[in-house]
C-alpha positions as CSV (number, residue, x, y, z in Angstrom):
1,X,-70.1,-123.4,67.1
2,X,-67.1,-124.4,65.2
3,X,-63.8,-121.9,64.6
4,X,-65.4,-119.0,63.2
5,X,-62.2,-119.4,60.1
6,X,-63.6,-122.5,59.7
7,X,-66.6,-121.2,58.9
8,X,-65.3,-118.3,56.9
9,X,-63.5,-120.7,54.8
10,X,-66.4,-122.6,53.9
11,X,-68.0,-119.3,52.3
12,X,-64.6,-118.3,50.6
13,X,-65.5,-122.2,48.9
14,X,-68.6,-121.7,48.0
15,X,-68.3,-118.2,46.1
16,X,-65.1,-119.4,44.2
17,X,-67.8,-122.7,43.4
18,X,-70.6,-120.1,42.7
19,X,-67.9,-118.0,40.2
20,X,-66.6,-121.3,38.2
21,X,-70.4,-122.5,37.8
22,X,-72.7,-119.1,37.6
23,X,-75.3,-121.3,35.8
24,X,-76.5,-122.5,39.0
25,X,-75.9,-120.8,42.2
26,X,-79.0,-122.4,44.4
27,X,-77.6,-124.2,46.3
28,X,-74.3,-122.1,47.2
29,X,-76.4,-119.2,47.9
30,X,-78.5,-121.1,50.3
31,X,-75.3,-122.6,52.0
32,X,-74.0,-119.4,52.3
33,X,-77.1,-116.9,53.6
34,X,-77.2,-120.0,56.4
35,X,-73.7,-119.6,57.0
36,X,-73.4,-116.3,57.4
37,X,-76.7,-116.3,59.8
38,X,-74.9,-119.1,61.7
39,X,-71.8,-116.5,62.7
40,X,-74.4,-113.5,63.6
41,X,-75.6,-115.6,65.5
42,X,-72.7,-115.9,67.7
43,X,-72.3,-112.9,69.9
44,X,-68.9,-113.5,70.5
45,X,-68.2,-112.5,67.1
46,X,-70.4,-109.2,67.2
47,X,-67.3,-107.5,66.4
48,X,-67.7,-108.9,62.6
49,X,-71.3,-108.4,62.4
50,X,-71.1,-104.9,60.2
51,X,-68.5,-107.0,58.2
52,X,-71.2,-110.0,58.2
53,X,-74.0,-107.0,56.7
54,X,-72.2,-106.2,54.1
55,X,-70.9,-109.6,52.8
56,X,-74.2,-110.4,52.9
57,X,-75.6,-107.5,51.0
58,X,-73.1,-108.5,47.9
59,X,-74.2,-111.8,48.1
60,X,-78.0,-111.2,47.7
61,X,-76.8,-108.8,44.7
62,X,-75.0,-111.2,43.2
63,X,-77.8,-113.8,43.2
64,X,-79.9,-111.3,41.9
65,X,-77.0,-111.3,38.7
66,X,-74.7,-108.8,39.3
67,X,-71.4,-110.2,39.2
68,X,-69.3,-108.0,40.2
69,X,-70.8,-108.1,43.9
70,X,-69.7,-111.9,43.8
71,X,-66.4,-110.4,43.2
72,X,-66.6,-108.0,46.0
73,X,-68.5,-110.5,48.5
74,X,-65.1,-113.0,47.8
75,X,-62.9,-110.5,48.2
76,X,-64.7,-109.3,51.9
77,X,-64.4,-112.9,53.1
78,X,-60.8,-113.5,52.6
79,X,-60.8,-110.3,54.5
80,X,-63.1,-111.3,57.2
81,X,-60.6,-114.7,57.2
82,X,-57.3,-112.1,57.7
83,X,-59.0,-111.0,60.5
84,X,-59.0,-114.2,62.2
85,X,-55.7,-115.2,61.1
86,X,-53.0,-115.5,63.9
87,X,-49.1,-113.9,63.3
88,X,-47.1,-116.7,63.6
């Protein structure tokens, strides 16, 4: 697997693309479920995995058209990307 902030990055890319065209989240939402089973599926990162749950709970409510979850499930992956982030 790649750097998990790699990764984490790509989601953060995705929802800001999903939030700027709402008309037509497909194919970010598809990118992003397989994303986000990609890093579960790491057990070196089972540390995350509640964090992973959740994220992923916002971004199936958001699909289903509440926005505010895509909101929240942004905000949780620049978290999740702090937590990878090393102090210089």
């Amino acid at each position: 697997m790649n750097n998990p902030t790699s990764k984490i990055e790509e989601i953060e890319t995705l929802l800001l693309t999903w939030k700027n065209n709402i008309d037509s989240p497909e194919q970010a939402y598809t990118q992003i479920k397989d994303l986000i089973l990609e890093l579960m599926s790491n057990r070196a990162l089972e540390h995350i995995s509640d964090n992973l749950i959740d994220l992923n709970w916002h971004v199936n409510r958001a699909f289903e058209g509440q926005t505010r979850h895509l909101l929240i499930a942004i905000d949780k992956t620049r978290t999740l990307k702090g937590m990878f982030l090393v102090p210089a």
